[in-house]
C-alpha positions as CSV (number, residue, x, y, z in Angstrom):
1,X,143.4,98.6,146.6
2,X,139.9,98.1,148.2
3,X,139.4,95.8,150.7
4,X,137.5,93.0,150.6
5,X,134.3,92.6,152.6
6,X,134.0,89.7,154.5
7,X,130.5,88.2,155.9
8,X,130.4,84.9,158.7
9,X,127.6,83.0,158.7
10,X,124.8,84.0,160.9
11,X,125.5,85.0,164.4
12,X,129.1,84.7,163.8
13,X,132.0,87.5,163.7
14,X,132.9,87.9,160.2
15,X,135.9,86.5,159.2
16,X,138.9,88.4,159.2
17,X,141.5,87.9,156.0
18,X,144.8,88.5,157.8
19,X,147.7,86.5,157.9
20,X,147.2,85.5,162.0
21,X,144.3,83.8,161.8
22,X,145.2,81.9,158.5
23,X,147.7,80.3,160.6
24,X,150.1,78.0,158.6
25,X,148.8,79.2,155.7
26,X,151.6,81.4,153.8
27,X,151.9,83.6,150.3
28,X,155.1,85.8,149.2
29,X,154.4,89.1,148.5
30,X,152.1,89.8,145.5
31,X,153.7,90.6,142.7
32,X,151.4,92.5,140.6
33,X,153.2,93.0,137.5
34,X,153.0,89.2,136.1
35,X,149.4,88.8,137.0
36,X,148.4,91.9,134.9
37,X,150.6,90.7,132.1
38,X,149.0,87.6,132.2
39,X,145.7,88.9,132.0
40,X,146.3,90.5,129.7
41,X,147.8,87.7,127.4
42,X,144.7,86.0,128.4
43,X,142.7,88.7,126.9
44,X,144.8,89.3,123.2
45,X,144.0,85.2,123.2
46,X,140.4,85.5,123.9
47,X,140.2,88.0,121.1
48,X,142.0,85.9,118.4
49,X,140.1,83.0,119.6
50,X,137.1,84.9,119.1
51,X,138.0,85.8,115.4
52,X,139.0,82.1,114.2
53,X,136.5,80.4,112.3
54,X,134.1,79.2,115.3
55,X,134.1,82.4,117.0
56,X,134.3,82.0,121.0
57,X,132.8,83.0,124.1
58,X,134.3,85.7,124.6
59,X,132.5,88.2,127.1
60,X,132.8,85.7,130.0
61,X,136.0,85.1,129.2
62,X,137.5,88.7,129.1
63,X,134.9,89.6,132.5
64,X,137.2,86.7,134.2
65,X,140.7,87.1,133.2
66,X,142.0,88.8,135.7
67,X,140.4,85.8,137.9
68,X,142.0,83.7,135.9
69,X,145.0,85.2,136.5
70,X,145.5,86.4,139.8
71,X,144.9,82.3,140.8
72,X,147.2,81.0,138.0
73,X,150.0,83.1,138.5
74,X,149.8,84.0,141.6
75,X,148.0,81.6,144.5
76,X,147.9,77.7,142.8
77,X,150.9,76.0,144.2
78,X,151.8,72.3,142.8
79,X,149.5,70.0,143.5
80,X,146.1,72.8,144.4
81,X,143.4,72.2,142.0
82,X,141.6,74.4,139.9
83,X,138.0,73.7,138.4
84,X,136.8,75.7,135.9
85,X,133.0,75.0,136.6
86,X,131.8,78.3,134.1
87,X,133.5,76.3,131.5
88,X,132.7,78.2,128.5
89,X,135.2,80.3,129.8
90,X,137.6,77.9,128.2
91,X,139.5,80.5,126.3
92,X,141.0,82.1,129.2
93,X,142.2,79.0,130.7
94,X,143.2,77.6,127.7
95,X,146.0,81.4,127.5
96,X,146.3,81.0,131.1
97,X,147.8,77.1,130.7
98,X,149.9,78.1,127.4
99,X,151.6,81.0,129.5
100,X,152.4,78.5,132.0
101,X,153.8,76.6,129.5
102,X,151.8,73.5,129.9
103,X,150.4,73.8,126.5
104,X,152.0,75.0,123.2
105,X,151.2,78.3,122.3
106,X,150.2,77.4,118.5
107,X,148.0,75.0,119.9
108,X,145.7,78.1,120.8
109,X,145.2,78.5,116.7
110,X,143.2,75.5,116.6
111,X,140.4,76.5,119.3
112,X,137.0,74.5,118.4
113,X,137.9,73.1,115.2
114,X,137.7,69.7,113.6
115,X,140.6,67.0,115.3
116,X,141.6,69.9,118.2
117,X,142.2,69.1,121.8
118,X,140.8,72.6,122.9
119,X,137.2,71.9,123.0
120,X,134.2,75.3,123.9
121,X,134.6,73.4,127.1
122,X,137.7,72.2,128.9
123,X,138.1,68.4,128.5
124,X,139.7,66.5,131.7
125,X,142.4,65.0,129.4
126,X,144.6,68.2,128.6
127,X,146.7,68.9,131.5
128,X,146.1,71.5,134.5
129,X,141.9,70.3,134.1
130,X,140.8,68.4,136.7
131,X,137.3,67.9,135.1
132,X,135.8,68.3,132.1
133,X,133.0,71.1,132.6
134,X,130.4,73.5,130.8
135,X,127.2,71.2,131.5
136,X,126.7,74.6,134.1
137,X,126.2,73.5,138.2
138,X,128.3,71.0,138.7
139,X,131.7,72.5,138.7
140,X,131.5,73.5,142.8
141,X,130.0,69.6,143.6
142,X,132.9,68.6,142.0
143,X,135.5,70.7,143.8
144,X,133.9,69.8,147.2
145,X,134.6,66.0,146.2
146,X,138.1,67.2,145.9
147,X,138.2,68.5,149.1
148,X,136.8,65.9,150.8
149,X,139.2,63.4,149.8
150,X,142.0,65.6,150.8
151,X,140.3,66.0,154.0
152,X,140.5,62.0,154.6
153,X,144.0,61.6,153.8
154,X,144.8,64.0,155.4
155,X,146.4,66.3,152.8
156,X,147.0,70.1,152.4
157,X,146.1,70.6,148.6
158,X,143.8,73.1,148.1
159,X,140.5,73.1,145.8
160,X,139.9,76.3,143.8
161,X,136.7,76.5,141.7
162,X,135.5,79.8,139.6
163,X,131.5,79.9,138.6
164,X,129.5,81.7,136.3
165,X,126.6,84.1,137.7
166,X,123.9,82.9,135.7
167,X,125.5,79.6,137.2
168,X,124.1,79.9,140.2
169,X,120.5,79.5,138.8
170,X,121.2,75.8,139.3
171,X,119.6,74.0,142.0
172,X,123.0,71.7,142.1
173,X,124.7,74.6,142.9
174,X,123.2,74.9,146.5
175,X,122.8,71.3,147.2
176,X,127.0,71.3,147.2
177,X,126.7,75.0,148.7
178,X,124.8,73.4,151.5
179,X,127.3,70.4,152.2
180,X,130.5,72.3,151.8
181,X,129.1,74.7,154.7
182,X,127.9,71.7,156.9
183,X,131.3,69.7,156.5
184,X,133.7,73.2,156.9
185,X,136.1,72.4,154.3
186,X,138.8,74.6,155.0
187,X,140.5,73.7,151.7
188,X,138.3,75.0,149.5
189,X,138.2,78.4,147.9
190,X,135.2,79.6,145.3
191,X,134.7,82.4,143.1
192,X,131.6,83.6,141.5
193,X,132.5,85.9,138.1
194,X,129.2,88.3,138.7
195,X,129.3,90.2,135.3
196,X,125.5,90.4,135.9
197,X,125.1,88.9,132.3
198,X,124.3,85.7,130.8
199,X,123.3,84.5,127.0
200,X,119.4,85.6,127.7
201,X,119.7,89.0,129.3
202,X,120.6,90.2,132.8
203,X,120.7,88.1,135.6
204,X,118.1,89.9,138.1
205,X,116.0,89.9,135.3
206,X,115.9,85.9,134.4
207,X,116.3,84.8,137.7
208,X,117.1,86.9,140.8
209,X,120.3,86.0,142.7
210,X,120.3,88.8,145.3
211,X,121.2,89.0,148.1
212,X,124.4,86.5,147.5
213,X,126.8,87.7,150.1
214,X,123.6,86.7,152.5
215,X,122.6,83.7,150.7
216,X,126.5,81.7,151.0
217,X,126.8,83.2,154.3
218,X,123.5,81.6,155.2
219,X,125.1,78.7,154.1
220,X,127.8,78.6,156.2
221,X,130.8,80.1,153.5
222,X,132.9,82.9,154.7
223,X,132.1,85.5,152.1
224,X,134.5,88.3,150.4
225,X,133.3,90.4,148.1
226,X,135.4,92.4,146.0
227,X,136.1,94.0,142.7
228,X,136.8,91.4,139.9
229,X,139.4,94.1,138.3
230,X,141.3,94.6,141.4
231,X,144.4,92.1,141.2
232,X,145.6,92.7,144.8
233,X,142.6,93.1,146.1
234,X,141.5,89.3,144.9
235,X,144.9,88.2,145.7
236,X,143.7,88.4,149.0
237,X,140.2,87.7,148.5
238,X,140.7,84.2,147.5
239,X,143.0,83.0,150.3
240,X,141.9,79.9,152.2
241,X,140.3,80.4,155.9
242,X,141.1,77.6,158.8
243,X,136.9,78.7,159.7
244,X,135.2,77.1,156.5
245,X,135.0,77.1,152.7
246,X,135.6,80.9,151.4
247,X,133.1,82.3,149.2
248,X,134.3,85.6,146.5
249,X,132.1,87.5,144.9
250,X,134.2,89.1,142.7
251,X,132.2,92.1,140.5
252,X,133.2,92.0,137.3
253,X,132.4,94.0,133.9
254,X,131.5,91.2,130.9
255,X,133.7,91.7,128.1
256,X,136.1,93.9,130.0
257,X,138.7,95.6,127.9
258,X,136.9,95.9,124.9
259,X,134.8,98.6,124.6
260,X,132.5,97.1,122.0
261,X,131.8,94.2,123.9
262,X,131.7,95.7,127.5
263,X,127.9,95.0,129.2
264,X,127.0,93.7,125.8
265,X,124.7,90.3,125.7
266,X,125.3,90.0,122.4
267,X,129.1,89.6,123.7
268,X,128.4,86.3,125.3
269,X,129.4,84.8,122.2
270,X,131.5,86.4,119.8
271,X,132.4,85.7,116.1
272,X,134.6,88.3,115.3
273,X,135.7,89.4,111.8
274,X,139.1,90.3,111.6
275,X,138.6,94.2,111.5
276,X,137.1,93.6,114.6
277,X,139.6,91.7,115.9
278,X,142.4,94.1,115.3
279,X,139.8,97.0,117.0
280,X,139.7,95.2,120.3
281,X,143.6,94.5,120.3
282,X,144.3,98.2,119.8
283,X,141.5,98.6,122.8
284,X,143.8,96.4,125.0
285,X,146.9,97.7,123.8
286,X,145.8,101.4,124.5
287,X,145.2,100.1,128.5
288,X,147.9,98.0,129.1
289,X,148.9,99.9,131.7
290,X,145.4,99.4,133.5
291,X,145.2,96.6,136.0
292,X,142.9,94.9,133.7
């Protein structure tokens, strides 16, 4: 497992991620085995989501799935909420929500057509979605409101929130980057999926977000970055910290698992026939016994 690295704001020690100075904050031991079958559920689903008639977004979906599932089976506890503020990233928490058996598994055939509940984008009315997302920027705003309020009654839910890269190109992004530093929300726990990808190219080359360790730090986030594929190694990336809002960057591969659509653009959105469709299951089946 590699260790995540950790950056304070400026002229601050960086924050350590250790169980003494989390203080009352607990976890059992991680359990790796149910959070990589998980995401890999939440990858099969992607795929046959991908090949039903309105196709699906599938590289974001598949570069976040372990994400996905190292939160949902692993750190939410009753009552924590989750905002999925990338939320064309539907698929994977539409799998990860069925596995936990909050919504009927055939429900999953009906993704994006006529008279279904699962929408391209999550809509607050299904349960486990706090909000109903995929207008990009606002998804971190939102969780900060969350926190907030828990803050004033004095509650100790916690707020999780997972962004898109090519997110981050919003100005809303920083404005609630700004005020989550200056209030300290200890709460609340945020996760940038940086495949380095979005629909019109590369990131750095649409709009630079580098440096963005620097940038949240700057901000006042404790910031952990990690590899995106490493289950254990987010596990303890994305645990709270008594110091401040918590910032992971979590480097991730768009479209991981299927070779075809791995770094592809063109992945971003995916209508896949059903040849195709059986191609990338045998692509996960041949690595189930990878972390991803």
């Amino acid at each position: 497992m590699a260790a995540p690295t950790t950056t304070g704001p400026p002229h601050s020690p960086a924050v350590r991620d250790d169980a003494v100075q989390d203080g009352a904050v607990h976890y059992g031991a991680f359990e790796e085995a149910p959070v990589a079958a998980m995401a890999q559920r939440i990858r099969q689903d992607v795929i046959r989501m991908a090949g039903g008639p309105e196709g699906a977004h599938a590289g974001g979906s598949l570069s976040c799935a372990d994400l996905m599932a190292v939160l949902h089976a692993g750190l939410l506890r009753p009552g924590d909420a989750f905002v999925l503020s990338k939320g064309h990233a539907a698929p994977a928490l539409y799998s990860a929500l069925v596995q936990l058996g909050r919504l009927p598994a055939d429900e999953l055939d009906t993704y994006a057509q006529p008279g279904s509940r699962l929408f391209g984008h999550p809509a607050h009315d299904l349960p486990g979605v706090e909000f109903a997302t995929g207008s990009l920027g606002h998804g971190l705003g939102l969780s900060i409101g969350l926190a907030l309020a828990e803050r004033l009654r004095g509650g100790d839910r916690r707020v999780y929130t997972v962004l898109g890269d090519g997110e981050l190109q919003e100005g809303s992004v920083w404005e609630a980057a700004l005020l989550a530093g200056h209030r300290r929300l200890p709460n609340l726990v945020a996760a940038v999926d940086r495949n380095g990808l979005q629909i019109t190219g590369g990131t750095e080359g649409c709009v630079a977000l580098e440096p963005l360790d620097a940038k949240f730090a700057a901000f006042g986030w404790q910031v952990r970055t990690v590899d995106g594929h490493d289950l254990a190694a987010l596990h303890e990336a994305l645990r709270p910290s008594p110091d401040g809002p918590v910032m992971v960057i979590a480097t991730t591969v768009k479209g991981r698992g299927v070779p075809f659509l791995e770094r592809k653009v063109a992945g971003h959105y995916a209508k896949l026939k059903p040849a195709l469709v059986q191609r990338a299951l045998a692509a996960l089946a041949r690595a189930k016994g990878e972390p991803s």
